[in-house]
N, C-alpha and C positions, 0 to 999 in steps of 0.2 A: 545079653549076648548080642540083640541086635546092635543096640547103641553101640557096644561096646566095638563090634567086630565090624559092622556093615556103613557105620555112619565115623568109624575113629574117634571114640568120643574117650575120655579117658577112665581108668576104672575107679576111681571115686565118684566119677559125675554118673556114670552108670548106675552105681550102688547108690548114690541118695535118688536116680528118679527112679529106680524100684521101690526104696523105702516111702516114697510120695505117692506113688500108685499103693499100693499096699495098702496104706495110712486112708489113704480117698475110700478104698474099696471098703476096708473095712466100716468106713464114718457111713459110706450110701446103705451099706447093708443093714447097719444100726438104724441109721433112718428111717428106713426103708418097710424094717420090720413094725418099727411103733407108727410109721405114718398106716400101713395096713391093719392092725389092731383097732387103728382110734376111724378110721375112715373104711375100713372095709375094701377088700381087696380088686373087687371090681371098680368101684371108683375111683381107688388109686390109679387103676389103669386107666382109665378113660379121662382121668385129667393130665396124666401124662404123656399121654401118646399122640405124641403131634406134633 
């Protein structure tokens, strides 16, 4: 809706960068979950935070 309503973008180009956020979010969370399992959840944070 932002895009769509606040920036006049059109509602195709709308609808594929939700479908790419979506796509991202879901790849970081998969990651995210096995980088925590093999690394341990405190570590993950403190190499990423910064």
């Amino acid at each position: 809706m932002y895009l769509r309503d606040s920036l006049h973008s059109s509602e195709g180009f709308a609808a594929a960068a939700f479908a790419a956020f979506f796509i991202a979010m879901t790849a970081g969370r998969l990651t995210g979950d096995r980088l925590a399992a093999r690394f341990g959840a405190v570590r993950l944070v403190r190499a990423t935070a910064g």
